[in-house]
Backbone as JSON, one array per atom type, in Angstrom:
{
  "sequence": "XXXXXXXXXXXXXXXXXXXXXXXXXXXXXXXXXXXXXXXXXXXXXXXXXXXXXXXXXXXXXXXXXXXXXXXXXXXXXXXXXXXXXX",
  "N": [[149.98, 131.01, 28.46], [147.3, 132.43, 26.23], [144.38, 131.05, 26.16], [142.41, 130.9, 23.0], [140.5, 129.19, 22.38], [138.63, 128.82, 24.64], [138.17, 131.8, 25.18], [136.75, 134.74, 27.02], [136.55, 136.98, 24.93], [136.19, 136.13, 22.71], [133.83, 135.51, 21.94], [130.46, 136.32, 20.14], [128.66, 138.1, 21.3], [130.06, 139.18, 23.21], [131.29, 141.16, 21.98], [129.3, 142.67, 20.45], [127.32, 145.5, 19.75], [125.4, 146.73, 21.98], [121.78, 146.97, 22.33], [119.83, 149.74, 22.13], [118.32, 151.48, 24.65], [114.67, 152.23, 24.23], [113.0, 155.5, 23.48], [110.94, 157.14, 25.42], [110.27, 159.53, 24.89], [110.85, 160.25, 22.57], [109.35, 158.37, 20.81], [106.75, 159.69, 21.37], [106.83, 161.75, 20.12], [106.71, 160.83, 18.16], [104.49, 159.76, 17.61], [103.81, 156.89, 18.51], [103.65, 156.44, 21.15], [101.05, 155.3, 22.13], [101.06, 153.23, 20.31], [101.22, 150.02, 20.55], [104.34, 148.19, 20.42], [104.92, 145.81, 18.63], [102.73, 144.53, 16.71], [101.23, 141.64, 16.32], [100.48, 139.51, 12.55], [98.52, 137.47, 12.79], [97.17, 135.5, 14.67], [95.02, 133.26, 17.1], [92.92, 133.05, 17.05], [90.11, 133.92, 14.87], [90.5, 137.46, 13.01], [88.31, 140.11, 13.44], [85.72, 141.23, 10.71], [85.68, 144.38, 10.84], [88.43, 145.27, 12.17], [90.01, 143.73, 10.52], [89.82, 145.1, 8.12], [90.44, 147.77, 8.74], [93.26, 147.02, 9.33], [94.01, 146.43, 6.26], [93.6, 148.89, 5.19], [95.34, 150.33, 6.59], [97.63, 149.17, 5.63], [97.49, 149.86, 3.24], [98.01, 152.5, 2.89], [100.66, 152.78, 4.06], [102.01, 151.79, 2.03], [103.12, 153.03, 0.01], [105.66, 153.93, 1.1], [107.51, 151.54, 1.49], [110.43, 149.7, 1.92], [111.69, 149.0, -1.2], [110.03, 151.16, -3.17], [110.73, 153.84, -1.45], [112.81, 154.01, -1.5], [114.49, 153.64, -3.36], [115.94, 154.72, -6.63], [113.97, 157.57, -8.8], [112.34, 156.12, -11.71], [114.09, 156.86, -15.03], [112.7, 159.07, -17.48], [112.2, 158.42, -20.56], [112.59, 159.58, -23.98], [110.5, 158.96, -27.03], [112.34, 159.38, -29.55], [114.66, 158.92, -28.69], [114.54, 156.49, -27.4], [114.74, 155.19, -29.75], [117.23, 155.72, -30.74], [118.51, 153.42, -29.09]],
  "CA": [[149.49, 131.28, 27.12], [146.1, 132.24, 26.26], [143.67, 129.52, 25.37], [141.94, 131.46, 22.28], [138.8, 128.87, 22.07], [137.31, 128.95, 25.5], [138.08, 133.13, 25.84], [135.29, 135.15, 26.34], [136.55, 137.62, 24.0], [136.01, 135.28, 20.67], [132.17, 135.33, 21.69], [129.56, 137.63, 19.55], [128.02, 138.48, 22.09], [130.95, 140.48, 24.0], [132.15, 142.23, 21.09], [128.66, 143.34, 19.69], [127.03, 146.81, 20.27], [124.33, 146.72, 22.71], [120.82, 147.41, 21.82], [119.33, 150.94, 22.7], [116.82, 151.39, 24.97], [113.4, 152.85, 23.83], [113.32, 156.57, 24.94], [109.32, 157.13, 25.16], [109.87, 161.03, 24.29], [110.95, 160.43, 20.93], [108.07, 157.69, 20.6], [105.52, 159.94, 21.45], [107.45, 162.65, 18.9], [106.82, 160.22, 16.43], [103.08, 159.22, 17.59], [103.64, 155.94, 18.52], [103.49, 155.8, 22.14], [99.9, 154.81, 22.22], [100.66, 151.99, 19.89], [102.12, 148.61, 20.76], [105.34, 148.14, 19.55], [104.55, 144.54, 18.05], [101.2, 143.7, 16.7], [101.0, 140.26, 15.37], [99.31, 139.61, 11.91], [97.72, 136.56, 12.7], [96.36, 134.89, 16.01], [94.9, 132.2, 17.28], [91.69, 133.17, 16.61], [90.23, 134.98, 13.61], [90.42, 138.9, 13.68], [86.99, 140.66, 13.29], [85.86, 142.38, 9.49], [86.37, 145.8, 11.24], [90.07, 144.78, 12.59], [90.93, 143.17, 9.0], [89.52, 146.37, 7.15], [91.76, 148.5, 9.38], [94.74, 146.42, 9.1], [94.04, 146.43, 5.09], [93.46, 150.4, 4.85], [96.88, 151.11, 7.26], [98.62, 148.53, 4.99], [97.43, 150.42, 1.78], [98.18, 153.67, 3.17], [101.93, 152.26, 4.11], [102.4, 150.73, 0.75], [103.97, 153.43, -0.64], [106.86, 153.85, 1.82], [108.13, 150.33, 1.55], [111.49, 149.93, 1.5], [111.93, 149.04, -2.24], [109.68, 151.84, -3.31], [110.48, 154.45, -1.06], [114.52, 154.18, -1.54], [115.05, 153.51, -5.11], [115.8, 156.06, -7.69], [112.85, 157.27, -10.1], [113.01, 155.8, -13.48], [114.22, 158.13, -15.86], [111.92, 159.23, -18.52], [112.82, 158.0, -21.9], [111.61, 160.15, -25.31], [110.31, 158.06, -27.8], [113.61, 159.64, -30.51], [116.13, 158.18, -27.53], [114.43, 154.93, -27.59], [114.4, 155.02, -31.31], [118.26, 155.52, -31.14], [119.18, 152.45, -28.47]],
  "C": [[147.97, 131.39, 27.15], [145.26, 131.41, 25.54], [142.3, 130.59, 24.67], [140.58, 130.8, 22.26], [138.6, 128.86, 23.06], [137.42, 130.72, 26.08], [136.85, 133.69, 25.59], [135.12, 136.54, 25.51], [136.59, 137.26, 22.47], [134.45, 135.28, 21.34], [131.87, 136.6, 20.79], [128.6, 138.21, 20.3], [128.81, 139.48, 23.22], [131.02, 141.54, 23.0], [130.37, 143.27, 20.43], [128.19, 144.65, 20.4], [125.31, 146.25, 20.9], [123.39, 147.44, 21.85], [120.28, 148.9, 22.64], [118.48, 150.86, 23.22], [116.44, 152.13, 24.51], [113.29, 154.35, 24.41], [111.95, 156.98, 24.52], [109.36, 158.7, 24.9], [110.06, 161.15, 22.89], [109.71, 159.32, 20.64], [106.58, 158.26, 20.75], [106.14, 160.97, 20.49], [107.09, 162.27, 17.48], [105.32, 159.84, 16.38], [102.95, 158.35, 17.76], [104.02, 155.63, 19.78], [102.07, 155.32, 22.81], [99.77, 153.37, 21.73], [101.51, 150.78, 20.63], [103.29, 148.72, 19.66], [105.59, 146.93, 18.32], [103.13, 144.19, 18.04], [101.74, 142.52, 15.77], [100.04, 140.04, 13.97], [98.46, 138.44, 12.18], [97.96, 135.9, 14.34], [96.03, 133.44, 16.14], [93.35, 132.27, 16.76], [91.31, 134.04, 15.46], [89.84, 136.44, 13.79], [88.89, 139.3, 12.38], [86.71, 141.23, 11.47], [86.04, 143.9, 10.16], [88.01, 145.8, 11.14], [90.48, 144.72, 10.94], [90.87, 144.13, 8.15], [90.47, 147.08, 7.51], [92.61, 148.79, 9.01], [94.95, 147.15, 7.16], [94.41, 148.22, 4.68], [95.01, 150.87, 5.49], [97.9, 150.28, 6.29], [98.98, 149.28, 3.34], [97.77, 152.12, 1.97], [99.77, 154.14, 3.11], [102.58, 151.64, 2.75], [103.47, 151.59, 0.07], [105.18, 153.88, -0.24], [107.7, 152.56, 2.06], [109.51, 150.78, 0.95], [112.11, 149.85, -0.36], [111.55, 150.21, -2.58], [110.31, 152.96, -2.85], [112.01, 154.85, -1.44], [115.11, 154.15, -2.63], [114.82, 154.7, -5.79], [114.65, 156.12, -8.48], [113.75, 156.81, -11.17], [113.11, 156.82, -14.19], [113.13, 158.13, -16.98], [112.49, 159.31, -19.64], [111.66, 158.43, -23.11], [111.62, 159.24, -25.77], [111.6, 158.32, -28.9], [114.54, 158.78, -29.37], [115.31, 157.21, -27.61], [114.64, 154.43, -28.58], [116.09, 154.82, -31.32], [119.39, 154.21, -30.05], [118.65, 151.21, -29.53]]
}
């Protein structure tokens, strides 16, 4: 009989889908084989006013592709008569 709790087909780790490797032609397709794939926001030490300006300007640049933003429906535009009649 098979002994169901020590098989190593009840792990999550057999059954899941492997991770993809990185294929550096679509990363440079996209412009981002120059960058690091992980920058950290914070350190051990404190990052420079240049660095923090940077960061701030690529963050405000990115702002409007955030996932909430970028994926949600527009709001519909509501006449002032249709507000008048809810």
């Amino acid at each position: 009989m098979l002994d169901t709790i020590s098989s190593q087909y009840d792990s999550f780790i057999y059954w899941r889908m492997p991770i993809p490797r990185l294929d550096v032609a679509e990363l440079e397709g996209l412009g981002l084989a120059d960058m690091a794939l992980y920058k950290p926001k914070g350190g051990l030490g404190k990052l420079g006013d240049r660095d923090s300006q940077d960061l701030s300007q690529e963050e405000d640049s990115l702002l409007q592709f955030n996932s909430f933003n970028f994926w949600r429906a527009p709001i519909a535009s509501i006449s002032s008569l249709d507000f008048d009649l809810i």
